[in-house]
Each structure stands twice: as structure tokens, then as C-alpha cells.
N, C-alpha and C positions, 0 to 999 in steps of 0.2 A: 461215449464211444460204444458204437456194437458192431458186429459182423460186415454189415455191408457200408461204414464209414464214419470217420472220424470226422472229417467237416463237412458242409454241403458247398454247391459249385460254385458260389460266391463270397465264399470267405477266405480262400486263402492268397498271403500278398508277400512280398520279398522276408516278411520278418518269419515266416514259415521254409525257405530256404534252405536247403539238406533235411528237412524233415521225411521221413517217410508215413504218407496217408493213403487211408481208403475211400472212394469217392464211388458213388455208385450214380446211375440217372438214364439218361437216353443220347442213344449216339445223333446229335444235331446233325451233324454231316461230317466227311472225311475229305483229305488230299493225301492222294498218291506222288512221294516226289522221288518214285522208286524206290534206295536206299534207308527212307523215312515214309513212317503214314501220321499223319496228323489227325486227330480226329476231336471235335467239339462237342464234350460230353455236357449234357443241359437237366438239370434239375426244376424244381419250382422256384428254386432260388436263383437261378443265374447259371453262368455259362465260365468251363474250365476247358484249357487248350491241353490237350495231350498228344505225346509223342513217345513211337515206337521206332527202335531201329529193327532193321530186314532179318539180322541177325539171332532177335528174341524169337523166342517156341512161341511166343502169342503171335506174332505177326500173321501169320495165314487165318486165326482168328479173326483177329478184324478185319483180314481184308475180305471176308465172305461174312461181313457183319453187315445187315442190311441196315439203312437209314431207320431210328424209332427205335431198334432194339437197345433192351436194357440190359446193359452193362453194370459188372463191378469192376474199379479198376486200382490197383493196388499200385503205387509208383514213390517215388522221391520228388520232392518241389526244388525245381532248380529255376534259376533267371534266364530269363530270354536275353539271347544276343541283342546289342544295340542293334537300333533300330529294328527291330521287327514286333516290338510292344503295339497294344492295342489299347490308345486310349479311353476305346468306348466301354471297355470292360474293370469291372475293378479286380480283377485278377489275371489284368492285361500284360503284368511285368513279371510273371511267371508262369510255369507249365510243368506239366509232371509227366518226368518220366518213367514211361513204365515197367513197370519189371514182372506184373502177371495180370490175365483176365480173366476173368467168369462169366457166362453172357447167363445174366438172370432170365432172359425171356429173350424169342428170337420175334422178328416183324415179318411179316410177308411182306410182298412190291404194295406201296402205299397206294391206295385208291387217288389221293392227294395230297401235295407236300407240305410240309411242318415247316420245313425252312424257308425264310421272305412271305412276303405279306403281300403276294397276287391276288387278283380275283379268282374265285370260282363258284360256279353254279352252285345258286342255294341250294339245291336240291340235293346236292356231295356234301356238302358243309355241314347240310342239318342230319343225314341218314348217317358221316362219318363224324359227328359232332365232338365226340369225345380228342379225334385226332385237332379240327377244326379249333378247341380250347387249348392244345399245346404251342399253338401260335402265339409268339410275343405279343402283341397286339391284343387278340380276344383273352388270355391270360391275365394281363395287365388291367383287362377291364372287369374280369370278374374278380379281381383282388381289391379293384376302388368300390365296385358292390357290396363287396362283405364290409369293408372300412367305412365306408357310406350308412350301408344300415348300422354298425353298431353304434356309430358318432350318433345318428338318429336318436339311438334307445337310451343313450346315455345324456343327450340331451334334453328330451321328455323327463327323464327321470328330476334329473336335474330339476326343472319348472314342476315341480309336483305330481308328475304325473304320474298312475301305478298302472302294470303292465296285466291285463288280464285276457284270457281265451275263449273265444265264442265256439259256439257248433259249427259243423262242416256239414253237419244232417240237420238240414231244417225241412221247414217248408215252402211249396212256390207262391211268390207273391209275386205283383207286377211291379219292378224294378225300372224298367224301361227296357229290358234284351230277355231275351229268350233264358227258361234256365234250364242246367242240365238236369237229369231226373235220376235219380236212384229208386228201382224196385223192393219193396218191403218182402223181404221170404217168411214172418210171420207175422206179416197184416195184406193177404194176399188182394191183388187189384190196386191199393197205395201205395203212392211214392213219393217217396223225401225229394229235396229240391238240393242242391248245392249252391251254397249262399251267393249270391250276383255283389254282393257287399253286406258286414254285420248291422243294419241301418236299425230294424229293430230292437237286435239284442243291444247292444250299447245305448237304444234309449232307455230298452229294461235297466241295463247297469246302474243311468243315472235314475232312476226310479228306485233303485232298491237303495238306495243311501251313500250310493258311491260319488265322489265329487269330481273329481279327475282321470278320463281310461284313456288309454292305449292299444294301441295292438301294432303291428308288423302283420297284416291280414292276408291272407289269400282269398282273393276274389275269383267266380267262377260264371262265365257269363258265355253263351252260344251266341257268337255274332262276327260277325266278318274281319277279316283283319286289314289293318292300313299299316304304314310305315311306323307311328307312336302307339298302335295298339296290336296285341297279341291276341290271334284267337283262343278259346279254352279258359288257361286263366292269368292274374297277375297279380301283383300284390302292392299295397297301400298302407299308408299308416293313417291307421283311422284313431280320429281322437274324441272325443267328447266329452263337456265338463257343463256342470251343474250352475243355476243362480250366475249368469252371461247375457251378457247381450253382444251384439254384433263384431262391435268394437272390440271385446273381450281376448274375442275368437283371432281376431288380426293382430292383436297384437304379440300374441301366443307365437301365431304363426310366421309373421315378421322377425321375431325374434328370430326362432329356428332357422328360417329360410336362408337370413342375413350369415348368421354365424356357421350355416351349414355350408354355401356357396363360399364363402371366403376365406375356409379350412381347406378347400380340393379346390378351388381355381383361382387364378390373378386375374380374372378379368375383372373390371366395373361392377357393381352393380348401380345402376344408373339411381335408383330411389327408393334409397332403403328404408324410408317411409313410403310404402308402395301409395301408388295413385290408385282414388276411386273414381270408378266411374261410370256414370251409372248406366244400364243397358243400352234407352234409346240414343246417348248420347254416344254411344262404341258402334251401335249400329250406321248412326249416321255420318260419324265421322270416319269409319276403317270397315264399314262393311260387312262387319264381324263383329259377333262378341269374344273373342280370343284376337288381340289385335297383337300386332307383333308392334311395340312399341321403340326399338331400334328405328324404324322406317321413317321418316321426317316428312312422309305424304300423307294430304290430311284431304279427304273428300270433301268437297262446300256443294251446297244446296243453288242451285242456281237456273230454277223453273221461272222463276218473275222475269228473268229476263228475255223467254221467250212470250213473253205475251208484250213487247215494246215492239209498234210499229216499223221501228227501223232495224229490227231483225226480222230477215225475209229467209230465215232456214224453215220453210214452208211445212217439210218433213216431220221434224221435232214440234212445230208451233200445232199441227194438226194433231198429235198424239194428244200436247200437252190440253189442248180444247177436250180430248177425250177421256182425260183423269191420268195420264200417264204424268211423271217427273223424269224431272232434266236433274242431274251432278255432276259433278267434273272434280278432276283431278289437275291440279297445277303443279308443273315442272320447275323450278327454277332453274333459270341461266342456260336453257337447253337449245336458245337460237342456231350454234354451230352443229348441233348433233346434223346425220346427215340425213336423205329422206327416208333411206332403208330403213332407220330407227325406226319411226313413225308406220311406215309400212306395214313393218313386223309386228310392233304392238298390234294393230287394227287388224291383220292376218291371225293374229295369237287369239284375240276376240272371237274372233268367226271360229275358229275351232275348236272351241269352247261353247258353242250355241247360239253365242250373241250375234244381233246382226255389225256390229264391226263396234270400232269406236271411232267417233269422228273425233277432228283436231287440227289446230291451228296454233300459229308461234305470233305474241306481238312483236310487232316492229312499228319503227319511228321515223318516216322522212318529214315529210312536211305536215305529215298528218300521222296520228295514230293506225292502223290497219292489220287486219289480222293474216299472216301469210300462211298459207295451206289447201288445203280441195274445202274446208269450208269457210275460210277466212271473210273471202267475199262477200257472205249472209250478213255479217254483222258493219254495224254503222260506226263513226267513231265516239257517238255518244254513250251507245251501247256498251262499246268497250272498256271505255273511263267508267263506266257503273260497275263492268265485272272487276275491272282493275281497283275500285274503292269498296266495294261490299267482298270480295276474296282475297285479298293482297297480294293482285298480281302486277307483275312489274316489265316492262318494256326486254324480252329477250325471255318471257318466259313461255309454254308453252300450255297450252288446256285440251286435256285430252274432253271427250264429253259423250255421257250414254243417256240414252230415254228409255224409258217404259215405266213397269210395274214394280210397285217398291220391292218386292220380294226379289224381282229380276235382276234392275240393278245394285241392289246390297251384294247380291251375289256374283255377278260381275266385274266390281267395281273393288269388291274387296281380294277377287282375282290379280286383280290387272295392279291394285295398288302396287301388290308383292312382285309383281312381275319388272313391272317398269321401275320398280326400286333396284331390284337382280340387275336388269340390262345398264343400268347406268353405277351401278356399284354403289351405290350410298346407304347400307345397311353397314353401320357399324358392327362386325362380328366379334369384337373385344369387349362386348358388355353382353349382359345380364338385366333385361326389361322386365320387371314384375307389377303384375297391378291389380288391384280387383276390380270384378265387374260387379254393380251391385246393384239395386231395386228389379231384380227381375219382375215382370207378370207374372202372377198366382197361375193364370190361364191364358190358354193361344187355342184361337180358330183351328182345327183340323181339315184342311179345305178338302181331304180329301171323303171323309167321314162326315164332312159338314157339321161335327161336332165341338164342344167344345170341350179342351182336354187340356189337364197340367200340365205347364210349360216345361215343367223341372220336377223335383222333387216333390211329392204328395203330403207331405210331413211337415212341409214349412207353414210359420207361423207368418199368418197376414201382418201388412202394415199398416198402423194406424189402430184407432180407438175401433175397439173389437164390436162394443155397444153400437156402434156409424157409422158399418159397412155396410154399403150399398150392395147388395148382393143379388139386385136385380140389372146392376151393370158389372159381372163378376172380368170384365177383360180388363176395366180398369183399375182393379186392385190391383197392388204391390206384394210383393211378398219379403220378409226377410233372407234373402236366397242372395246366396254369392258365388260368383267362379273367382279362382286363384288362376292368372295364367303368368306365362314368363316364355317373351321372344316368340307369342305365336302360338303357344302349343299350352292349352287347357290344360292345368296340374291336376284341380281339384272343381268339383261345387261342394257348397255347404250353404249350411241353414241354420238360423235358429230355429226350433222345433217347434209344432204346435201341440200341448200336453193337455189342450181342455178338450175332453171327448164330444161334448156337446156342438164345439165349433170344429170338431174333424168331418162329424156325421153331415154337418151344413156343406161344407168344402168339397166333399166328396161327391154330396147327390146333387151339386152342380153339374160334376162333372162324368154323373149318369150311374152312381154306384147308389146300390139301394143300402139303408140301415144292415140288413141281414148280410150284404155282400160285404161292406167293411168288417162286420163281426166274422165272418170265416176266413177271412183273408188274411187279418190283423188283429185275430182273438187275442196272442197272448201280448199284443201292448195295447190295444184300448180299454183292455179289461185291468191292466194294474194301472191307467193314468184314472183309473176309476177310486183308488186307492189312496192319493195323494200325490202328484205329479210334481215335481220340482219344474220351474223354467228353466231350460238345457240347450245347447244347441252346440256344434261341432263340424268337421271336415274331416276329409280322408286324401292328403294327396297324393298320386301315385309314384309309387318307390320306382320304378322301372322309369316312368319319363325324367322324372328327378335324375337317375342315374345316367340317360340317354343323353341329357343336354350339359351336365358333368363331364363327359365324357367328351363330347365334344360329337359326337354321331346322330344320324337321324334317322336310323332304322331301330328302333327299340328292339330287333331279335341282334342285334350286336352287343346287347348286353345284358340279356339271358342267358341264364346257361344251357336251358334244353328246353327253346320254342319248337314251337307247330309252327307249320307249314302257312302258306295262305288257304288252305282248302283244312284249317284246323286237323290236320294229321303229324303225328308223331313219328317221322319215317324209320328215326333210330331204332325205337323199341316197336316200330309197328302198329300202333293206335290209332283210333278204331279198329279193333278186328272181331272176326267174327266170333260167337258165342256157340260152345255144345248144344244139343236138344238139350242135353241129363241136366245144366244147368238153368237155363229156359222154363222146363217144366218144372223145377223147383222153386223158381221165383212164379208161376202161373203165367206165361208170359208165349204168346204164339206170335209168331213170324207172319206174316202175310204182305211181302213187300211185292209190288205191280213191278215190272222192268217194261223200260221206255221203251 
């Protein structure tokens, strides 16, 4: 007990009854029943009904007590008349009455209201965030955050794993995003980097004789934002352990994953020995390597069948003479859907860039035949081929795109998700995890014409290191894995590559001179010089972990204090401008163009 109360606004219940308590918090909202003011005073813990008659010296208090202010409220617990209890509350069957008030703190008229769970413009929500967090709702989701991460820390711990803390001041290296820079005031002209991830230091870690790390990391990356990522920064649980292999890492991570999803939600998880699979096989089957694996639509490969004479879709057969590929998505049982379906989807195509998606439904009278605008094209022999090489069945439908493999992957892996939405067959009661695995070491840069790391720089090739072909370096593998779950990329990881002789090869593939990996990544090529353990690890992220926990799909619903899309901090005002006096003390001159 102290000054401002004996319990907080969720503990007390008939068995507190004639007691007299101090209960302090924020006035939720009031009613006026003239004779009586009732008012729902709300803490961090929950929510108590109070009542005043007209008669008390407090009354004119509350009633010029604006929503949000903080109250003390000093009263007796008495039972509410039948029926007027509120089941939703667990101090539903009592209220206190009061006999004196203190307003700790008054509120001005709220920019936006704390009570019920409306939309409002992110731009109020984030500039007013701190009100925006006393919402049941984004409350409730930063309380499963902190529960989330410690279950995390205590499960690492648990599997052996020890908890240790990297720099915040490093150096920039090429991560794949831009990093932010920090000016040195006594190393004038140099600037520290703000880590994009600890990917170095934790291979240092397992170089210096450590076997198992951790961290709860803050990550710090300049790059645009989407709905599962935050500009500025976020945070990760990066791990990495010593003397591993692939399988190691998964099954580390399976553990956690398993035991962490089944602690905070009922749903499925569909295979808690998660599926592999390997890149080109994710690519060609969903379009993507982040597949959402709820969705039960699977792309098939179906270019041969446009070079059979009794398909006369002249369109597609002419691309496909040109190098283009044909794929198609099959519907099952989608005969009845009506034509607007089908519309839609091929309207949804075109606005998206594509030139549409053709499609056709089979049907059975006397003869097999395909019904639609391009049904026509195809013969009935034809069709019995799609029907025995894609397992398609009489009532089912084939959506179909042409061109360029990069075009259609991307199309196709659109349209999957889409036409799975319109027809509802995304089971949203599970939990899809899988790894993607054998990445490419390297991918064409068509736009650079170069060739450049598909992923991570650091990964260790596959296969006998002595009998890589490193004069066809696209066809190497790499030990590189994504962790994804229902669509949305957790993690990559890698086993690492620790022999400096085979980084220096790997890298001036991909255009970096000896001297350029030495400034870059002086301090780990220089101690894998030293004795390297084989190591390898993943980082996946706390924030989408917590976003699909939660049941949300905008990752700033469960941060407590994101940036904007245009990475600004409207609350506290970040980015803002800098003094000269400071400026000139870091050696630092302004010379910005206006457009």
C-alpha cells in the first residue's frame, strides 16, 4: 500500500466488499445519469466502475474532469445491483463508491480518443502515440511483446545458449541497405556505421572460443518501409553457434519456433518438422521464395503443351518459339464460380503490369472441352495431357501467363495469393513454417550486368570446396536458408564461410579486390586467420515474430514507437535539424541543393 492505492483496477471482487481503497489511473470515460456520475477509471491493469452521488463536494470535480486525466480515487467497494454486472470485466460485480478525489494530472480535449478501438490516421496515432498505446488493443500487444521476448531469452538460455552484447558503433560495410552514419568528433572526416545486423561480430564471438550466442539485437538499416518492415530500426534475435552444420541450426530453431508459437496461440501449426525446400523448387512451384504455405495452389510448368499442333492459342505458341514459358495455376471445383470471378482476376493482372491472365474451366458433354475466351485453342487431346501431367479434373479451372521467367514468377506468385483471397481457401487457423534452402551463391544483376551475391556474402559454398567450378560461379549452391511462416520471411541464415583463402576467391567473383575485402571486413578476415571454428547461425525477426502472434499485418501495430513511411519520428520529431556550433564540432558543412 502507498498514497495513491491499495489495489490496482483489476483486483478487486465481491470478497473486498465494505472495504475502503485507494485506486488511482485514468478516467476511461464517464456517464451523466444527473443524480449519479459514473466514471471507468483504467490502469495498466484493467478497468474499475466508480460512482458518485450529486450530493458529494467531489462531484463537480469529475464532472469538469476531462477524458485521460489522472485521478486518485478514494471510495468503499460495494456490489452492484442485480443485473447491472458486467461480465467482461473481472471487477464486473462491484464498484466503488466514492467519498473523495484528487486529480493527479488534468488532460486537455484529446487530439484522439482512448476509448474503443476506431480507426485513425497514422499520422495522429504515431505523432499522438503515447495516447494511441493506452488503447486496449495496442496495450495488449505490447504486453504479448515484452512476454514474447522474455519467453525468447529464457528459452535460448535454456538450449545453451549465453546472452552477450555487440557494438552500436561499428563500421559500414555492404549489408545489402544503406547504413546510417554516425560522425566521429575526434577522428574528424570518419564515420561509424550503425550496425544493419551484428553479422561480423558474432562470427568474431564464435572465433574467440565462444560456442553458443545470443542477443535480442537492434538492427539499424536506411530503407524504405512496407507493412512487415519498419524504417530506421528493429530488432532480432540473432544467434550463432560453433562446430554445426545446417541441420544443427534447424533444429535449434524448430525447437524454439514450435514451443514459442504454442505458448501465445491455439492455432496449428501445420509441420512442426518444418518443410525444405529447396529455392528453385519454391520458385517454381509459388512463385516466390517466401511461399505462404496455407494456400493449397501450386503453379505447374506447362510450356510443352504449347508446342502440340492441336493447340492453336497462336499468342502464347509464338512467345513460346521465342524463349518465353507458359504456367498455370489450377483451381479446383471452380466450374459454378460466375464469370465476374474470372474477369476480376485477369482485370487484377493488367493492373499489376501484366498483360492479363488467360483461362478456361473444363467441362464434359460428349467430349472433353475447354469453356472460356480461350477454351477454344485447345483440342481434346491436349486437354487430357494438361489433365494427366497437372492433375486436373473435369470442373476445374486454369488460369495461364506467358513470358519471361522472372515475369511470370512474379505474376504468378501475385495472383496465386490473390485467387486464393477471392475464393477463401487460405486456412487462417494455422501456422505454415518452412525453410527455403540451397540458395545460389550468385545471381545475374541485369541491371549492372554483373554478377553479384544472391544473399548473404559470408555463406559457405556447397559441396567439396577442392571442386568448385568457379568458372561457372551461378551454378554454385550455397549453404544459405530463409526461415519463413504463412508468407512472410522471419529470417536468412547461413552456415558461414571461415577459410579466408576461399572468401578472397568468392568475393573477387563478384568484383571485390583482395584489398577491398581487407578494409571492408578487416576485423573478421584477420582473426579467421587465427584459427576459425566451422560456425554458422540466423537472426529471426522479433517484430514479425510478434506481428503474426498477434494476429496483425502491419508490423508498426506492434512497436511501440515506429517511424512513419517516410522513416520520421513525428512524436519526438526526428530527423531534425542540427546547430552550426554542433556541425562545426563534428567538421561537418551543410550544402544541401533545393529542388
Amino acid at each position: 500500500m502507498n498514497k495513491y492505492r491499495t489495489h490496482n483496477c483489476s483486483e478487486l471482487t465481491e470478497k473486498e466488499v465494505n472495504q475502503n481503497v485507494y485506486l488511482s489511473g485514468w478516467l476511461h470515460r464517464k456517464r451523466d445519469h444527473g443524480n449519479l456520475l459514473f466514471i471507468d477509471l483504467r490502469d495498466h491493469y484493467g478497468m474499475t466502475q466508480c460512482v458518485i452521488e450529486n450530493n458529494n463536494n467531489f462531484f463537480p470535480v469529475l464532472e469538469k474532469s476531462k477524458p485521460e486525466s489522472v485521478l486518485k480515487i478514494i471510495g468503499k467497494v460495494v456490489k452492484r445491483s442485480s443485473g447491472t454486472e458486467n461480465k467482461d470485466l473481472i471487477t464486473g460485480k462491484i464498484e466503488i463508491l466514492i467519498e473523495s478525489v484528487e486529480v493527479l494530472s488534468d488532460a486537455k480535449e484529446l487530439p484522439m480518443p482512448v476509448f474503443g478501438e476506431q480507426d485513425y490516421p497514422e499520422d495522429i496515432r504515431l505523432k499522438y502515440r503515447f495516447l494511441d498505446l493506452r488503447r486496449e488493443e495496442m496495450h495488449k500487444n505490447m504486453i504479448l511483446r515484452s512476454k514474447i521476448i522474455s519467453f525468447i531469452r529464457f528459452e535460448m538460455l535454456k538450449l545453451g545458449f549465453l546472452e552477450y552484447q555487440t557494438p552500436i558503433l561499428t563500421s559500414s560495410s555492404p549489408e545489402g541497405a544503406r547504413d546510417f552514419l554516425v560522425p566521429s568528433r575526434l577522428n574528424p572526416g570518419k564515420f561509424y556505421a550503425l550496425p544493419q545486423a551484428p553479422q561480423q561480430f558474432k562470427q568474431l564471438i564464435m572465433v574467440s572460443g565462444f560456442d553458443k550466442y545470443f542477443q535480442i539485437a537492434p538492427c539499424f538499416r536506411d530503407e524504405d518501409a512496407r507493412a512487415d518492415r519498419s524504417p530506421g530500426e528493429f530488432y532480432q534475435l540473432d544467434l550463432e553457434m560453433s562446430f554445426v552444420e545446417q541441420e544443427d541450426v534447424f533444429k535449434i530453431v524448430e525447437k524454439l519456433m514450435v514451443n514459442l508459437f504454442k505458448q501465445f496461440s491455439s492455432k496449428k501449426i501445420l509441420h512442426e518438422k518444418f518443410l525444405r525446400i529447396p529455392y528453385e523448387e519454391s520458385m517454381k512451384k509459388y512463385g516466390t521464395d517466401k511461399p505462404d504455405l496455407r494456400n493449397p495452389l501450386i503453379i505447374q510448368e506447362v510450356t510443352d503443351l504449347f508446342k502440340r499442333d492441336d493447340v492453336k492459342f497462336d499468342i502464347f505458341k509464338k512467345l513460346v518459339k521465342s524463349g518465353s514459358i507458359v504456367r498455370a495455376i489450377i483451381t479446383k471445383n471452380t466450374k459454378d464460380q460466375p464469370r465476374s470471378f474470372f474477369d476480376n482476376i485477369d482485370k487484377w493482372a493488367k493492373e499489376q503490369g501484366a498483360s492479363g491472365l488467360a483461362y478456361f474451366t473444363l467441362e464434359k458433354d460428349k467430349e472433353i472441352k475447354g469453356k472460356g475466351p480461350v477454351g477454344k485453342f485447345f483440342g481434346e487431346d491436349s486437354l487430357k495431357e494438361l489433365m494427366k501431367n497437372c492433375n486436373v479434373e473435369i470442373g476445374d479451372s486454369v488460369f495461364l501467363a506467358c513470358g519471361k521467367k522472372r515475369e511470370i514468377e512474379k505474376i504468378l506468385s501475385l495472383a496465386r495469393d490473390k485467387i486464393a483471397q477471392d475464393l477463401d481457401i487460405i486456412n487462417k487457423d494455422q501456422f505454415a513454417f518452412c525453410w527455403i534452402v540451397d540458395y545460389p551463391m550468385y545471381e545475374f544483376d541485369e541491371n549492372s550486368k554483373k554478377i553479384i551475391f544472391s544473399h548473404n556474402p559470408f555463406s559457405m559454398p556447397q559441396g567439396n570446396i577442392k571442386e568448385l567450378n568457379f568458372d561457372k560461379p551461378l551454378d554454385i549452391k550455397a549453404y544459405q536458408y530463409d526461415i519463413v511462416c504463412n508468407g512472410i520471411e522471419l529470417s536468412s541464415g547461413a552456415i558461414r564461410n571461415h577459410i579466408p583463402e576461399l572468401m578472397y576467391k568468392l568475393f573477387s567473383i563478384a568484383g571485390y579486390s583482395e584489398k577491398e575485402v581487407n578494409e571492408k571486413f578487416s576485423g573478421m578476415i584477420n582473426a579467421f586467420n587465427y584459427g576459425a571454428p566451422p560456425h554458422g547461425g540466423i537472426a529471426p525477426g522479433i517484430d514479425r515474430i510478434i506481428m503474426l502472434l498477434a494476429g496483425k499485418e502491419n508490423i508498426r501495430e506492434v512497436t511501440l514507437f515506429p517511424m512513419n513511411q517516410n522513416a520520421q519520428d513525428l512524436m519526438m520529431q526526428a530527423p531534425s535539424e542540427i546547430n552550426e556550433s554542433q556541425l562545426k564540432e563534428l567538421g561537418i558543412k551543410k550544402d544541401i541543393k533545393k529542388n
